[in-house]
C-alpha atoms as one frame of an Amber mdcrd trajectory, in Angstrom:
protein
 111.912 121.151 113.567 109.426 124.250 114.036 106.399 123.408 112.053 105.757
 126.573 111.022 108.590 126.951 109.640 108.814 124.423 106.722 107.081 124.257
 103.159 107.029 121.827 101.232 107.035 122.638  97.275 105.693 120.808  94.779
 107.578 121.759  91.790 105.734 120.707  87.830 107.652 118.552  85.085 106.405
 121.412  83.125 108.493 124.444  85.072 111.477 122.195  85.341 111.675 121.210
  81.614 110.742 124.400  80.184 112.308 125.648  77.616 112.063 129.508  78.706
 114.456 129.186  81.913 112.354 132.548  83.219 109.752 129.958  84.671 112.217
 128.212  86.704 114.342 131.012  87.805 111.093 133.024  88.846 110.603 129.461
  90.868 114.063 129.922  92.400 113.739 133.646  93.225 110.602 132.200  95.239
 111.961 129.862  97.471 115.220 132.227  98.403 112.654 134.907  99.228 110.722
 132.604 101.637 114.280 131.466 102.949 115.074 134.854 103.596 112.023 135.101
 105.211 112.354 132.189 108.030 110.910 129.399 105.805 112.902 126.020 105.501
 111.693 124.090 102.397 111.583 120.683 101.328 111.432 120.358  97.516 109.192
 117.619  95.364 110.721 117.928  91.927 109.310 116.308  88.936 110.458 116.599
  85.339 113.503 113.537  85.474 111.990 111.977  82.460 111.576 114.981  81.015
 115.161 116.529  81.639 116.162 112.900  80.817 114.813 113.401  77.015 116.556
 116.971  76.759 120.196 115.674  77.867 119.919 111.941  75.730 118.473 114.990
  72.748 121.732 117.373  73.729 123.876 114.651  73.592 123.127 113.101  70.118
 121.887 109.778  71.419 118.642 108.047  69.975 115.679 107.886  72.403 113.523
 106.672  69.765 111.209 103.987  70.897 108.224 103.353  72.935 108.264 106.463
  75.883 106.848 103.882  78.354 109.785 101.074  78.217 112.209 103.907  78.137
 111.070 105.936  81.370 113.390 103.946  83.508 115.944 104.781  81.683 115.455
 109.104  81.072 114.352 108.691  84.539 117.605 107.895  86.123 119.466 110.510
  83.236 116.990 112.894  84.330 117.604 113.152  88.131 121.297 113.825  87.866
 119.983 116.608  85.889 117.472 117.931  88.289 119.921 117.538  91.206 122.569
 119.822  89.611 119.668 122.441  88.387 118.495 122.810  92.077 121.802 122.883
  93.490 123.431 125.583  91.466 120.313 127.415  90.967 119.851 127.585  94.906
 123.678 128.235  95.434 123.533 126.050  98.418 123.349 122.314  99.478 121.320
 120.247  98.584 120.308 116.480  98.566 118.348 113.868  97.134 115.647 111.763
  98.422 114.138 108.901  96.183 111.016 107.374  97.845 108.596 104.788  96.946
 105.140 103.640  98.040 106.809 101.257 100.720 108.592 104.371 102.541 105.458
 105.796 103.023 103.021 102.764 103.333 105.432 100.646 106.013 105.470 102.262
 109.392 109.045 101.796 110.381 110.363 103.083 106.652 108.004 106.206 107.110
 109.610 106.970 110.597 113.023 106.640 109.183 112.037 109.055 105.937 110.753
 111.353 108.344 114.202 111.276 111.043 116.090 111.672 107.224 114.590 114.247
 106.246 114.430 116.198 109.809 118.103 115.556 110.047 118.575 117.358 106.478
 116.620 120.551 107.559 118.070 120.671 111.150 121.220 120.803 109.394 120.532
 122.945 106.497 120.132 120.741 103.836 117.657 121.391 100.974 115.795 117.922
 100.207 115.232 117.352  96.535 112.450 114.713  96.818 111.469 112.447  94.205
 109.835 109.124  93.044 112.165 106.783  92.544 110.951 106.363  88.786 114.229
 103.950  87.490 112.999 101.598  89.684 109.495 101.898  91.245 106.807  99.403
  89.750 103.246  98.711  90.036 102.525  98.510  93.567 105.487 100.311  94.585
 104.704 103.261  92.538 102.466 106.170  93.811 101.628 107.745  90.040 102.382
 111.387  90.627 104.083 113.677  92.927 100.860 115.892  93.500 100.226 112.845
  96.078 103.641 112.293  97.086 103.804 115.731  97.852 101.104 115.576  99.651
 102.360 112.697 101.834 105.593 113.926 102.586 103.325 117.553 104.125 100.992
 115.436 106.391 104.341 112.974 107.396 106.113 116.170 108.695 103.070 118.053
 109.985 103.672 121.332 108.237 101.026 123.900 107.441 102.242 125.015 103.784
 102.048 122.982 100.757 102.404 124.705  97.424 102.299 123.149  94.095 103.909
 125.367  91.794 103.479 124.552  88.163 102.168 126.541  84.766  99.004 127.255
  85.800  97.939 129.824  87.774  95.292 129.026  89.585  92.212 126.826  89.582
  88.660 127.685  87.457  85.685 126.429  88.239  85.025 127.036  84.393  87.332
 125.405  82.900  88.809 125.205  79.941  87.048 128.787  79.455  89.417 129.687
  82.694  86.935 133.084  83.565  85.917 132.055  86.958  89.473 132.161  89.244
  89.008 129.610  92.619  90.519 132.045  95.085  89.880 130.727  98.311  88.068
 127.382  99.228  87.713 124.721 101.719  88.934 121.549 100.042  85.109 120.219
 101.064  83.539 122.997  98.805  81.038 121.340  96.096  82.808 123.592  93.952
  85.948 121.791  93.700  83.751 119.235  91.773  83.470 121.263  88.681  87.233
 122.227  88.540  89.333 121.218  85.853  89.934 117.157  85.679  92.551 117.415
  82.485  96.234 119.084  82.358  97.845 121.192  79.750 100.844 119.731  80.013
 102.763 117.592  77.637 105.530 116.715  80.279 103.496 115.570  83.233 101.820
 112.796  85.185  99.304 115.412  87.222  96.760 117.672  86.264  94.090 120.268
  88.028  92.203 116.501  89.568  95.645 115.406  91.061  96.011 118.726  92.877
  93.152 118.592  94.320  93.262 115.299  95.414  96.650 116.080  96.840  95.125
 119.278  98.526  92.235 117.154 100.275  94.954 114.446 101.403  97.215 117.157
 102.888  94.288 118.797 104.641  93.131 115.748 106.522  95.882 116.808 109.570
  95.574 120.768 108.755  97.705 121.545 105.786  97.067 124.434 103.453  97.057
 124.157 100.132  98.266 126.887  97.027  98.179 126.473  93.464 100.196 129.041
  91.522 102.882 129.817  88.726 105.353 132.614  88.210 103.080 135.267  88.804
 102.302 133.764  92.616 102.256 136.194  95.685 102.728 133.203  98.296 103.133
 135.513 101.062 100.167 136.747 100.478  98.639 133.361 100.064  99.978 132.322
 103.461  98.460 135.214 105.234  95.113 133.688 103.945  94.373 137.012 101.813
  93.281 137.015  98.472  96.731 135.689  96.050  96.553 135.586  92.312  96.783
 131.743  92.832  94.683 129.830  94.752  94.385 128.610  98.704  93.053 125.396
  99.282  92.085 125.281 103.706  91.270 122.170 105.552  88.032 121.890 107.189
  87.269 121.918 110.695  87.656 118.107 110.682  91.214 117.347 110.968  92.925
 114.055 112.786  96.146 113.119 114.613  99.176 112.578 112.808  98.757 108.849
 112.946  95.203 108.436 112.420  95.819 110.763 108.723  99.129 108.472 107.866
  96.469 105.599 108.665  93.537 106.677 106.773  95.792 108.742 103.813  99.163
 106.392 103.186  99.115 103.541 105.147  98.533  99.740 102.669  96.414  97.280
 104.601  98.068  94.041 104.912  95.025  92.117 104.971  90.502  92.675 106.230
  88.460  91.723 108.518  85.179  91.525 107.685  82.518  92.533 110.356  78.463
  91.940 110.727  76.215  94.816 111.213  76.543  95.328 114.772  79.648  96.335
 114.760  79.311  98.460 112.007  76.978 100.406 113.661  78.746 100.157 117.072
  82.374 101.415 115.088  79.928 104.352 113.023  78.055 105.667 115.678  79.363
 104.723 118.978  82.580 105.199 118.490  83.283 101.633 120.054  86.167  99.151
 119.450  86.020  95.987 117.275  85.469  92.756 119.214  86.071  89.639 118.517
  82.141  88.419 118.212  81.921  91.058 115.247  84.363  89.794 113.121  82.308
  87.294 110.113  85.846  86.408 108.243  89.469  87.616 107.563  90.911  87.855
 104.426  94.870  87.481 104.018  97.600  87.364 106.368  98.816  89.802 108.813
 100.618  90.121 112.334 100.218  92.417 115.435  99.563  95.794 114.687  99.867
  95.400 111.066  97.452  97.778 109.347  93.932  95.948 108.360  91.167  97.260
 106.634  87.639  96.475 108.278  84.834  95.838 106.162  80.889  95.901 106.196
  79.834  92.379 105.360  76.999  93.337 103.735  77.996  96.758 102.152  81.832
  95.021 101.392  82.563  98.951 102.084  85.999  99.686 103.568  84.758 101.394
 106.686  87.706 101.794 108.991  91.745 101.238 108.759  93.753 100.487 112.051
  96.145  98.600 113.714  94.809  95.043 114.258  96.096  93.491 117.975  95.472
  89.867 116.959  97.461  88.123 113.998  95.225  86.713 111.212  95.620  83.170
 112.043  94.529  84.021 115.494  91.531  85.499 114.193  90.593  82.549 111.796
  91.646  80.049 114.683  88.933  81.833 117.177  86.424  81.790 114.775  86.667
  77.788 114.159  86.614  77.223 118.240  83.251  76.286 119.614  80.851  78.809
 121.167  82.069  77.106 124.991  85.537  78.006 124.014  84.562  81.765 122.235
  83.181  82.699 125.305  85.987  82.397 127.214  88.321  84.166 125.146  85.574
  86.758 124.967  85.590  86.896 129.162  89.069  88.261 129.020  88.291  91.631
 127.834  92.170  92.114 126.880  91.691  89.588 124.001  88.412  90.877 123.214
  89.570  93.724 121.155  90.516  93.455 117.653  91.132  96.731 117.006  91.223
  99.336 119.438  89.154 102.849 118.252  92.412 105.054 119.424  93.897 102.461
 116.955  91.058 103.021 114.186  90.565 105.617 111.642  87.038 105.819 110.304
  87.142 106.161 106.048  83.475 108.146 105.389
């Protein structure tokens, strides 16, 4: 895939379940002019509970009851829904792609997400991506698709992420919206003051999600826009001034690994280090060895993700991929000093984990 050439599109429960179809078909007329224009998308579509409501409501059948314990349910009504609104409103194929936290989190499920979803575009194929909200629980649910969005940008390495909803733009004012965002690195102090609620009666997100999606996604480079109907996204993405607003990375960006590390990737477990190697992993930009580690907390294999924490902080201060098992590590540190030292001799079993392994988390 050319990486300049994809978008992905976050598309709001609140344009999909409008009422005035103008919103969505403005939406629509959007993404055929950037197709017409070179750009491949990849669409994140909310609104499943939502369209689920309308067609259960259409069809005469009760969804009385508690919204929460029915969400499953409209969820699963709803997709079929969105699925046939993107295809015939796009005229061309498309296909849907139901994720969860563990397709993102697990590094052999992200790696096969990202070959599906190449294969689709290589091919032609619009993907219509979307929680998996019938199912998804707890732990296996990400909340919103402001993050998942986000995810699914920094997992393919593309430079354009727009979130399209019913807002256009965000005010550093708000709710007196007189004092339009335009342009702004997602490290501005600004973004601070920016709206933290959501107008929306249909959604999960808000102004706070986007943002928080827009400082995920800019971690390995992506831009960021916020608009509605009244968006000029090429203008946007020739980082002029748009009647939305354009979210830029900072100069700090890391490798594609290191951001699914420090962004998406669940620890399976910590290690919890002494002060000298904090300092030696914050300012030296040195490995973990074995003599730093004070304990280990839950159980993990080779080059499962681990969290490593301060001992005395208990701040999270690096993710990576740990190269000894947890009951290795609790074994070592039960040996005697003798038999320590000679592990520690063979400099191959010294490391823990690696720093090209490590992703720091200030």
């Amino acid at each position: 895939m050319n990486r300049d050439q994809l978008i992905v599109i976050k598309v709001g429960s609140a344009v999909m379940a409008n009422h005035d179809r103008s919103v969505f078909l403005s939406c629509v007329k959007m993404i055929l002019d950037l197709i017409n224009s070179g750009m491949k998308p990849i669409i994140v579509s909310s609104g499943a509970v939502a369209k689920g409501a309308q067609k259960l409501k259409q069809l005469g059948l009760n969804c009385g009851g508690n919204r929460t314990e029915l969400k499953p349910m409209l969820a699963t009504v709803g997709q079929a829904e969105i699925i046939n609104q993107w295809a015939y409103s796009l005229n061309t194929c498309v296909a849907q792609v139901l994720v969860d936290r563990q397709h993102l989190n697990d590094r052999m499920a992200f790696k096969e997400t990202y070959s599906l979803i190449e294969n689709m575009v290589n091919h032609k194929i619009i993907p219509i991506i979307n929680e998996n909200d019938g199912l998804n629980r707890r732990e296996k649910s990400l909340g919103n698709n402001d993050l998942l969005a986000a995810m699914i940008s920094t997992m393919l390495g593309v430079k354009w992420l727009l979130m399209y909803t019913d807002i256009d733009a965000l005010y550093s004012d708000f709710p007196n919206n007189s004092k339009r965002v335009i342009k702004v690195d997602v490290s501005d102090p600004v973004l601070n003051n920016v709206a933290k609620g959501t107008n929306s009666s249909v959604g999960t997100g808000g102004m706070f999600s986007k943002i928080v999606a827009a400082k995920t996604a800019a971690s390995s480079g992506v831009h960021s826009i916020i608009g509605n109907d009244s968006l000029n996204v090429f203008a946007a993405m020739k980082l002029n001034d748009c009647n939305g607003t354009l979210l830029v990375p900072s100069d700090k960006t890391v490798s594609k690994i290191k951001c699914w590390l420090k962004e998406t990737a669940q620890a399976k477990g910590q290690i919890i280090i002494d002060s000298g190697a904090t300092h030696a992993i914050s300012f030296k930009k040195a490995s973990l060895l074995s003599n730093g580690v004070e304990n280990v907390v839950g159980s993990f294999n080779k080059r499962d993700v681990v969290e490593l924490v301060d001992f005395q902080s208990k701040r999270v201060l690096a993710k990576g991929f740990s190269k000894w098992t947890s009951k290795d590590l609790k074994e070592f540190k039960c040996l005697t000093a003798k038999s320590q030292q000679k592990i520690k001799n063979q400099s191959s079993k010294q490391v823990v984990v690696h720093r090209n392994d490590m992703v720091l988390m200030g």
